[in-house]
N, C-alpha and C positions, 0 to 999 in steps of 0.2 A: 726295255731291252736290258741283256745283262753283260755290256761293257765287250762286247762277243771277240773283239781283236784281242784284247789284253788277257784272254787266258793264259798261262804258261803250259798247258800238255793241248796242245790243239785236237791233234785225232782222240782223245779217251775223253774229253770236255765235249765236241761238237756232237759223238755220240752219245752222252749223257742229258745235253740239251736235245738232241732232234728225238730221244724216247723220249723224254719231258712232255717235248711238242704234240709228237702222237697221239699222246693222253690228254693233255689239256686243252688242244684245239676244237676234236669231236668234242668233248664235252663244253669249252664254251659255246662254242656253233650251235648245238643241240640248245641251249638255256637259251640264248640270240632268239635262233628260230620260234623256239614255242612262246618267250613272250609273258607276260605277265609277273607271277609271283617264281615263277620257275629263274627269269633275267633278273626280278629285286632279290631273291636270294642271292645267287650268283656274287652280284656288286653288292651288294650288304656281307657278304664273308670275308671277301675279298679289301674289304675296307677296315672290315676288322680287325684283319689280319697286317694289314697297313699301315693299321695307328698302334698296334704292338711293337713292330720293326720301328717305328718313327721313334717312339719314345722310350727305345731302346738307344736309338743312332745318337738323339738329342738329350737325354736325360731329363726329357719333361718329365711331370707327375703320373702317377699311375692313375686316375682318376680321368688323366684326358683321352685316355684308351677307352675307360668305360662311358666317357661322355658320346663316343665316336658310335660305340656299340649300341648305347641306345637309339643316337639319330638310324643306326641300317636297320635296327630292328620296326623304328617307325614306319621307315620308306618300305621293307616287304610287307609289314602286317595291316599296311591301311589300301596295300595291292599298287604302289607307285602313283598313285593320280597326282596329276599337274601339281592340285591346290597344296596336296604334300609335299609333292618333291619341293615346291616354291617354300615353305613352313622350314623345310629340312634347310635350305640354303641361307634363308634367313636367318633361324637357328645357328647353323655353321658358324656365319657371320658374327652374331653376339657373342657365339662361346670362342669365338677365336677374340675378340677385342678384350673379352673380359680376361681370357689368358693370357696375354701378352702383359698384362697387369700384374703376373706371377711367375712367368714364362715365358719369353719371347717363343723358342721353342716349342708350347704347349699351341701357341699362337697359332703359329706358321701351318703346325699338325693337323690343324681344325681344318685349315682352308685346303690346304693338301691334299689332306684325304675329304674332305667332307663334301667338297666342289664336284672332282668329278666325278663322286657315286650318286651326288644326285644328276649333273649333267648325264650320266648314263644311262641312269634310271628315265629322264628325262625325254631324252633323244629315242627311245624307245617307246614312247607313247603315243609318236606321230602313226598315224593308222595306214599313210600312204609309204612312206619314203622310209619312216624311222628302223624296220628292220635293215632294208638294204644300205642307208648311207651305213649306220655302224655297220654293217656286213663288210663294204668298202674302204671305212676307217679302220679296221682291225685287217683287215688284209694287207693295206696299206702299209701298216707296220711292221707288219713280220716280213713285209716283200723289206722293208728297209732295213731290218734286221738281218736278213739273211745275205742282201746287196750287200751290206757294209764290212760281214765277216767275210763274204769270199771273196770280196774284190782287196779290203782292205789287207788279207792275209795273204793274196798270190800279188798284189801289185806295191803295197807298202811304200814310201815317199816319206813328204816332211808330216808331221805332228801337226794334229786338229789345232789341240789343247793341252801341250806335255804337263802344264804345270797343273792340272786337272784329273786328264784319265790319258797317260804317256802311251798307250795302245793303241789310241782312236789318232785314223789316218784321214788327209785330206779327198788320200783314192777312194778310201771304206767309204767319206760322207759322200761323193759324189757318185760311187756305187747303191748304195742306198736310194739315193734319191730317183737315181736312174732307175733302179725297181719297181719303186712307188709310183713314177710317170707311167710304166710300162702297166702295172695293175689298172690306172686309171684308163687308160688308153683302152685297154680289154672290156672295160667297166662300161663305156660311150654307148653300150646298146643296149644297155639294161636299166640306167641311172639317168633321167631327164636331165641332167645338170650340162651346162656349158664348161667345158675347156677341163675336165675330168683328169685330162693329162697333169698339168697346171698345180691341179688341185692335188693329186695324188704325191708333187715335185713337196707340194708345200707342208701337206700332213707327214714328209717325209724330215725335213727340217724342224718342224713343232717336235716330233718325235725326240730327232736326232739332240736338241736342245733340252728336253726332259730325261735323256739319258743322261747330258752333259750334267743336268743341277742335280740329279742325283750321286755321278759322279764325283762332283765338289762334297755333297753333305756327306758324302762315304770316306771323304779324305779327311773332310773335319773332326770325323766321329774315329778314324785310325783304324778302320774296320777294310776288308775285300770286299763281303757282301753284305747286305741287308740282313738276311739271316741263311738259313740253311734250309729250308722246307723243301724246295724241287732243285732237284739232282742236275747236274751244270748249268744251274740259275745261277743256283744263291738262294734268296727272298723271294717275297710277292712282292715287293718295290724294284725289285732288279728287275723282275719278269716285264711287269704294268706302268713303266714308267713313262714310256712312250706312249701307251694308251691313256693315260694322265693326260699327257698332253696333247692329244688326239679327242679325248672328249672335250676338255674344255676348247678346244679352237672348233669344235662343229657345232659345240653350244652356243660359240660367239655368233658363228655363222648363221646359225638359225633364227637367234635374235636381232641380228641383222638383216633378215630378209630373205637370206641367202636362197632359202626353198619354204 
């Protein structure tokens, strides 16, 4: 999400972000749907583009960008399979411990971005459920996204996190969340999962908290956004920060049994 209360020109930002939306929802939906090399491109650009902004915000090395680009380049050209994506996260893992040896920064980058492109990659492999849960987790998010800017911007109250992102409202998060139960709710006939509502409340909070840490490393860095790539974003870390946090908690999920 890209911090959506805290803009300063609300009406010429929200339409800047909903053309944004236009373009890059059909197109992720489309890469989602078909599946295969078409989703590991997708999360392999987007990762790349990830660990650029990061080690921008951080002033890691340049070398941990291209260490990043090689792991997306693994995860599409061997077609996503499990045994990969598992090599890719392992990986991840090494090259993050080995940089924090040089880098806490470099560290931190590895697992950042490296986690949920394979969790995405990942979660897409399941032949029954894996299109639709992500279908439902990325909807989820943007229902949270869009809850938290119109409620948080017509109802406004006391401060999330002022010493954070001074934007973000206690009405926006419980806006948000309200959405995301509402999607899940919708979701009950299509998605064999129990208590969908629940789940959707909670992907909305995972989100709403991967905004948050993105939030703080933007304040660290003295930076608005990420970068500048899509028009009333920002970055691809402004955009995907909730989906960040949205893969890694249904990757938890899964390897917990969950489905």
């Amino acid at each position: 999400m890209a911090g959506a209360e805290s803009r300063a020109a609300p009406g010429r930002d929200f339409g800047l972000r909903l053309a944004s939306a236009l373009v890059l929802a059909p197109a992720a939906l489309g890469c989602l749907f078909a599946g295969g090399w078409l989703w590991g491109l997708l999360v392999a650009v987007a990762g790349v583009l990830m660990a650029g902004e990061w080690r921008r915000l951080v002033g890691a090395p340049a070398w941990s960008q291209a260490a990043t680009a090689v792991l997306a380049v693994i995860v599409v050209a061997l077609g996503a399979s499990q045994s990969v994506i598992a090599v890719t996260v392992l990986v991840a893992i090494a090259a993050a411990v080995m940089a924090v040896l040089a880098s806490p920064g470099a560290g931190l980058g590895a697992l950042y971005v490296g986690l949920p492109v394979a969790a995405l990659a990942w979660l897409r492999t399941d032949p029954v459920l894996g299109r639709d849960i992500l279908l439902f987790g990325l909807v989820a998010v943007w229902a949270t996204d869009i809850g938290a800017y119109l409620v948080g911007r017509s109802v406004g109250g006391p401060k999330l996190a002022p010493g954070i992102s001074p934007g973000k409202t206690w009405s926006g998060l419980a806006g948000g969340v309200a959405a995301a139960a509402a999607v899940g709710w919708l979701a009950q006939d299509h998605l064999p999962l129990e208590r969908l509502p629940l789940i959707g409340a909670g992907l909305a909070l995972v989100a709403q908290a991967g905004d948050l840490f993105k939030s703080a490393l933007k304040r660290r860095a003295g930076v608005k956004d990420s970068g500048a790539l899509i028009p009333g974003h920002g970055g691809v870390i402004d955009r995907v920060d909730g989906v960040v946090a949205m893969a890694l908690a249904l990757a938890a999920a899964r390897l917990g049994g969950a489905w």
